[in-house]
C-alpha positions in Angstrom: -12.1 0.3 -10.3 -15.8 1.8 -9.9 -16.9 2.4 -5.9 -19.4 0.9 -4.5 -22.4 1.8 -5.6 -23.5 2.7 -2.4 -20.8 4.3 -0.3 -21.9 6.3 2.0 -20.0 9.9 3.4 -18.2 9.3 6.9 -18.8 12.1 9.5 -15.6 13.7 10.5 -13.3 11.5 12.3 -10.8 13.5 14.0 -11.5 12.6 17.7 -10.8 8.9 17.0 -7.1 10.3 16.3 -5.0 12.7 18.4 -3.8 15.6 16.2 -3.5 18.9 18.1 -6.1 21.0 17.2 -3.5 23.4 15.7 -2.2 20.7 13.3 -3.3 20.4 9.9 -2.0 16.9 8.9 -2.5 15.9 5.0 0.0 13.7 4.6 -0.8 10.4 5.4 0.5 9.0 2.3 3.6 9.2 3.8 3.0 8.0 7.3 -0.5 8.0 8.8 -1.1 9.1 12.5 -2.2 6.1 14.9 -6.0 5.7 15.3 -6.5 6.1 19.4 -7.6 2.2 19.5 -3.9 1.7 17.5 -2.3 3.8 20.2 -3.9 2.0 23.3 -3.5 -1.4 21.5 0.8 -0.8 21.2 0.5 0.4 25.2 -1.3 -3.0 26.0 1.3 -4.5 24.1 4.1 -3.1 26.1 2.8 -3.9 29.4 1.9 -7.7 27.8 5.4 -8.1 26.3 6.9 -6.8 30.0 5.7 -10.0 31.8 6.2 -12.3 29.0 4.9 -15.1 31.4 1.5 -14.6 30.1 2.5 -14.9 26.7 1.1 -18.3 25.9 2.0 -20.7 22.5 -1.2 -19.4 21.1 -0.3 -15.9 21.5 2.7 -16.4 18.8 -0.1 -17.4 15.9 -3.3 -17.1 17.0 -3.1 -12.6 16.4 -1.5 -13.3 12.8 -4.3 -15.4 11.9 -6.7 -13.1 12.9 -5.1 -10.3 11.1 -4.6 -12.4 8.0 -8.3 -13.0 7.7 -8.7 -8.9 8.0 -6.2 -8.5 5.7 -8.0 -11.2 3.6 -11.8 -9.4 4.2 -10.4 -5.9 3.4 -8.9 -6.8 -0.8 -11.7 -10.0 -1.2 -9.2 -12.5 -1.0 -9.1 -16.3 0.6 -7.0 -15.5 4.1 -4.9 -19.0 2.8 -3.0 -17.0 0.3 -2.1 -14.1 2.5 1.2 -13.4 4.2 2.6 -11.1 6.7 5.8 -9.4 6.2 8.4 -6.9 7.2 8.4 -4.3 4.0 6.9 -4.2 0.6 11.1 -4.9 -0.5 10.9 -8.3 1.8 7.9 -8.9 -0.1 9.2 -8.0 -3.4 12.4 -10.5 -2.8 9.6 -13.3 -2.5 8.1 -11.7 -5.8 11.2 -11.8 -7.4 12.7 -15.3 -5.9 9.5 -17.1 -7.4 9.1 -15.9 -10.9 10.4 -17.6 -13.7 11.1 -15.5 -16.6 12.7 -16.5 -20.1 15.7 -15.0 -21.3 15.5 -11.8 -22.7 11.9 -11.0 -21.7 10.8 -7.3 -20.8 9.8 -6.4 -17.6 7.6 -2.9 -17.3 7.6 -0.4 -14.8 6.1 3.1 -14.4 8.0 6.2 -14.9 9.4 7.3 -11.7 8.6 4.5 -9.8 8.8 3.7 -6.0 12.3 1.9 -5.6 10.8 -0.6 -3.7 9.3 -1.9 -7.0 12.5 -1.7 -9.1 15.4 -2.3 -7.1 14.0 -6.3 -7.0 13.3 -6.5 -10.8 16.8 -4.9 -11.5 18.3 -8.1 -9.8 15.7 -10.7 -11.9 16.6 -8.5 -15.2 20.3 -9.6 -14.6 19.4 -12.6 -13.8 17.5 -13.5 -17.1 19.3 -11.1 -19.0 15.6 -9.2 -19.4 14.8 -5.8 -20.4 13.6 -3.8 -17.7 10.8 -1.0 -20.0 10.0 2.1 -18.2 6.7 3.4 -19.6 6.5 7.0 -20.3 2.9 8.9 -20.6 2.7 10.5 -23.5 0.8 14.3 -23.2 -2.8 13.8 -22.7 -2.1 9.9 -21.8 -2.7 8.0 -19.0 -0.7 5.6 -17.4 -2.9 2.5 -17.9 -3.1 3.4 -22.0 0.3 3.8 -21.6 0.8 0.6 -20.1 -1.0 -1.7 -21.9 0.2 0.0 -25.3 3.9 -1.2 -24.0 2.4 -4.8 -23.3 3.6 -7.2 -25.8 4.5 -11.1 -26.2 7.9 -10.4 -25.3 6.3 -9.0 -21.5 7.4 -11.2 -18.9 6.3 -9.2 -16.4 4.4 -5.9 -15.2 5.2 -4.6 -11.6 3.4 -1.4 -11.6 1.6 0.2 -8.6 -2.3 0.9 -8.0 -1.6 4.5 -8.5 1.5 6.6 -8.7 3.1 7.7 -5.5 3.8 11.3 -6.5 0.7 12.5 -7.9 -2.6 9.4 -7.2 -2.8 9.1 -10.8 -4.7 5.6 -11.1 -3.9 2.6 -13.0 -6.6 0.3 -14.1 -5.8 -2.9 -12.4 -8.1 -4.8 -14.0 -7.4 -3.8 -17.8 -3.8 -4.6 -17.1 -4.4 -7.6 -15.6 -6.1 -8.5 -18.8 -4.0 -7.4 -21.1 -0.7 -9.1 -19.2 -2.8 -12.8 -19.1 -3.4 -12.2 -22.4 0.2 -13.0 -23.5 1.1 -15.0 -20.2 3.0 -12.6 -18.3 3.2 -12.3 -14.9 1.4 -9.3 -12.6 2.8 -8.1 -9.2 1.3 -4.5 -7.7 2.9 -2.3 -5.0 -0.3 -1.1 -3.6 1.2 0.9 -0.8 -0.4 4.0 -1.9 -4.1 2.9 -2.3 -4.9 -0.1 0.0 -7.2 1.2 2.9 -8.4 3.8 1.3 -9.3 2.5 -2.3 -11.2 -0.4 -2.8 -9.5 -3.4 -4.3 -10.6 -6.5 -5.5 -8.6 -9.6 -5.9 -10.6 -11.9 -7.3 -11.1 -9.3 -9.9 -7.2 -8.4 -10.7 -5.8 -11.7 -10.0 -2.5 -10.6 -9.6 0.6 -13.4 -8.9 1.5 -11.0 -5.8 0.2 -8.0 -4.1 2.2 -6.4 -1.7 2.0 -3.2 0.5 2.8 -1.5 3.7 1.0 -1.3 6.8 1.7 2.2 8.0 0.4 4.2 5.3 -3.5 4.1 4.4 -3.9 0.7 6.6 -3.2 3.2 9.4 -0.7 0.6 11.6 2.7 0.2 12.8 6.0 0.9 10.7 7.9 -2.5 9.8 4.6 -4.4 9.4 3.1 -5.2 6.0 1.3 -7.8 4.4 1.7 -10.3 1.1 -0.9 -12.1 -1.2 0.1 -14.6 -3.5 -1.6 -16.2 -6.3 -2.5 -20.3 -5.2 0.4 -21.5 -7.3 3.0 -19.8 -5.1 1.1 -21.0 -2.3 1.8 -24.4 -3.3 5.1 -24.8 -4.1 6.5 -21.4 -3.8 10.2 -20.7 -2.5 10.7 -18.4 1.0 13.6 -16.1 1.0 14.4 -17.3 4.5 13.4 -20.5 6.6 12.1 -19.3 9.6 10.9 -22.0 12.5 7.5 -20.2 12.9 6.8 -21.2 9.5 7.1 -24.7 9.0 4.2 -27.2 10.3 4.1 -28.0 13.7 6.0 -25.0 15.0 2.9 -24.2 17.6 3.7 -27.2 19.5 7.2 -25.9 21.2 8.5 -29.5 22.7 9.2 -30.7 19.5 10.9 -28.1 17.5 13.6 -30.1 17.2 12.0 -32.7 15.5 13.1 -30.7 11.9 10.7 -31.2 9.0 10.6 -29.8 5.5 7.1 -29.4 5.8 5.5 -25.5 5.4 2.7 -24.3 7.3 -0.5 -24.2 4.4 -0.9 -21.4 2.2 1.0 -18.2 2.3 2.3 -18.9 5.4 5.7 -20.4 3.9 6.2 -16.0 3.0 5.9 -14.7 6.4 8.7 -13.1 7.3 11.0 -14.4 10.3 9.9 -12.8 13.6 6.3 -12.2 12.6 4.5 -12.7 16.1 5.5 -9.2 16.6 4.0 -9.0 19.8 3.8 -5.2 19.8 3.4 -4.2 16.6 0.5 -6.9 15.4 -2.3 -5.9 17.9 -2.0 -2.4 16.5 -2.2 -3.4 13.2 -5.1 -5.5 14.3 -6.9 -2.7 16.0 -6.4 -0.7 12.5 -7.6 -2.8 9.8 -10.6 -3.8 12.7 -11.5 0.1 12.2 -10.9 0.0 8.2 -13.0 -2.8 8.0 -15.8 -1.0 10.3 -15.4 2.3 8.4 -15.1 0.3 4.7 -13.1 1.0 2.4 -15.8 1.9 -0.1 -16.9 4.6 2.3 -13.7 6.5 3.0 -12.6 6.7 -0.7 -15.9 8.6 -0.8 -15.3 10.4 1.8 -12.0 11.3 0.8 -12.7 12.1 -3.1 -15.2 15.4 -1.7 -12.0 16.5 0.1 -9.6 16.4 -2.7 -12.1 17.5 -4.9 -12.3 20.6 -2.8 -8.8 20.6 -3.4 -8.5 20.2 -7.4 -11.3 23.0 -7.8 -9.0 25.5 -5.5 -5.9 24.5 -7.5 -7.5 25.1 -10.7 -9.0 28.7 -9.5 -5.5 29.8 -8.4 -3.9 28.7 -11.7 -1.8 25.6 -10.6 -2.0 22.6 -12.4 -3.3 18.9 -10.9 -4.6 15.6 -12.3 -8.7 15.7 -13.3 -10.6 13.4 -11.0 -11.0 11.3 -13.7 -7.3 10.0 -14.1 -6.5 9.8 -10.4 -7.9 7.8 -6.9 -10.1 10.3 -4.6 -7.7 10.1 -1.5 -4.5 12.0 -3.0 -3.9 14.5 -5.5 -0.8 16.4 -6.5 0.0 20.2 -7.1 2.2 20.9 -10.2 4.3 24.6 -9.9 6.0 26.0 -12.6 8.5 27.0 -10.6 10.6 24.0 -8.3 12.3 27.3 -6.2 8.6 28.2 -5.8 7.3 25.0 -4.7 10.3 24.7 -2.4 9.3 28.2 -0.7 5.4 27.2 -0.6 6.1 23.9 1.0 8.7 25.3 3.8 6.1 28.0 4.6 3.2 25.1 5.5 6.1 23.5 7.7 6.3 26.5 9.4 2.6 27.1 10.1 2.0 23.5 10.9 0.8 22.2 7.7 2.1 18.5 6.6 2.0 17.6 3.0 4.9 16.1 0.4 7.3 17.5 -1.6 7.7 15.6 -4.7 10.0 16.6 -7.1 8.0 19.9 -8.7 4.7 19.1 -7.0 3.0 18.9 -3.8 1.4 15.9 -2.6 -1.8 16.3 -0.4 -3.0 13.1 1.4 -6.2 13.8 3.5 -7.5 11.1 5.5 -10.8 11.1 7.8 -9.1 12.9 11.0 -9.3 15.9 7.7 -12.3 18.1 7.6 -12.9 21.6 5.2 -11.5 23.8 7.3 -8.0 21.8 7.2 -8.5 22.9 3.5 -9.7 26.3 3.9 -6.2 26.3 6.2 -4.0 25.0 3.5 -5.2 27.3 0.4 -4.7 30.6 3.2 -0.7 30.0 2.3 -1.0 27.9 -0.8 -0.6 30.7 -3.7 0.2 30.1 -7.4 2.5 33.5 -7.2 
């Protein structure tokens, strides 16, 4: 998907964050350090939840709503058909508990996939008695020709990601997207790895669900996440669990046992049991408050000089990485040779307090906007090709 036009550069970040100053953290695809405001908000929240006498009716939905509309603002999407979960695997079990699929249709997935975006599909594919095809890029391929070259009229589904976890190599939502309608299969993106700090357009994709994580590039709290799902679902879709707190009524405490079959509108029906999460939602507020302030647009800019800087370094020291071209601008991935080598490069970063990924062969760098040049200049002092 083409940036906005006019994204801007972000000045350097780091004191909203509190990363020693002899830290060099590039690793926030796996787990991002908490924004100060996240920090202070999860304090707040501790001290609140202690005296849970001033926790009112309204303060179990009235924070969710408000971080479904952010959620909502950040991928262009109508707040009505968002949900908040646990995991992206709760929010795959929804994926996979409302699509329909006819017997002996294929269901793709990358190469090397996150489990979280298999292990649900393997269940469906037993179910239907489907075919679950994992797409291989040929040499000099990339993964959306390879994709849509495996879509067919037997595709019952894709479940692919935004961009691989090991490397950033981008898929092209929108051409997929296309090419799935085309022979009425179904489209559901694990988008973990690029939602915060890629832009993302829903109205554009039109997927049947979206899911991701909170704690990666949306910068909140681990065992928070969030699920859109196309209006159908929305409608008439079937919950993996029947929680109180989503059916209608449930604000209004003196008659909960009044039982209806009624769901709350929209997405709601999908939010996971226990959502309220009095501690962990006003950090995740705080967080996509401060994505939305920074835009999305701007830190993938941002980002893409820093692992720029990165892919011309790799290239001078005679390592291999994916072109610019074929991957998003916030993560890039080092190929060795040598897997003893890489192993013995990534321990030495540990030991001089340098934080990427190890991923099979490679090494997965993940700046974010706490990263400046010099975290760079820092990481290419111990990272050598021999």
């Amino acid at each position: 998907m083409p940036l906005n036009s006019i994204a801007m550069i972000l000045p350097d970040q780091h004191h909203l964050f509190d990363i020693p100053d002899d830290v060099t953290f590039l690793n926030c695809a796996n787990m991002s350090p908490f924004l100060k405001t996240v920090n202070k908000a999860g304090i707040d929240a501790i001290n609140l939840r202690n005296n849970p006498a001033r926790i009112s009716a309204k303060g179990w939905f009235n924070p969710a709503e408000e971080l479904r509309q952010l959620f909502a603002d950040i991928i262009n999407a109508n707040m009505e058909q968002t949900a908040i979960i646990t995991s992206v695997s709760y929010g795959m079990a929804v994926a996979a508990n409302n699509i329909v699929l006819k017997h002996g249709q294929k269901i793709i997935v990358l190469d090397q996939q996150y489990p979280s975006n298999i292990y649900a599909w393997r269940e469906l594919a037993n179910k239907y008695n489907a075919e679950i095809v994992t797409v291989i890029r040929e040499k000099g391929q990339n993964w959306t020709e390879a994709i849509i070259e495996n879509i067919n009229e037997n595709t019952g589904l894709v479940a692919i990601p935004n961009c691989h976890w090991t490397d950033g190599s981008i898929v092209d939502l929108v051409r997929v997207s296309i090419a799935a309608k085309l022979v009425n299969s179904r489209l559901v993106i694990d988008a973990s790895q690029s939602l915060g700090a890629y832009p993302l357009d829903i109205e554009k994709i039109k997927p049947d669900f979206l899911l991701t994580v909170g704690y990666k590039w949306l910068l909140g709290p681990y065992g928070l996440g969030y699920l859109y799902a196309d209006k159908q679902y929305c409608e008439t879709g079937k919950p993996i669990e029947f929680s109180w707190l989503n059916k209608a009524g449930a604000e209004d405490f003196s008659k909960l046992v009044e039982y209806t079959d009624e769901y709350k509108p929209g997405a709601r029906r999908f939010d996971a049991g226990g959502f309220p999460a009095f501690i962990n939602m006003p950090m995740a507020i705080a967080a996509l408050t401060q994505i939305k302030a920074w835009s999305v647009a701007n830190i993938q800019e941002t980002l893409s000089v820093l692992t720029g800087e990165i892919e011309n370094k790799v290239k001078a020291i005679g390592l291999e990485t994916p072109g610019r071209e074929t991957r998003v601008g916030h993560m890039i991935g080092v190929r060795f040779p040598d897997s003893k080598k890489v192993t013995e490069v990534f321990k030495t970063l540990a030991e001089n307090k340098i934080y990427i990924s190890l991923r099979g062969s490679s090494l997965r760098i993940a700046p974010h906007l706490y990263n400046t040049k010099k975290d760079i200049e820092r990481l290419f002092n111990y990272l050598k090709a021999d």
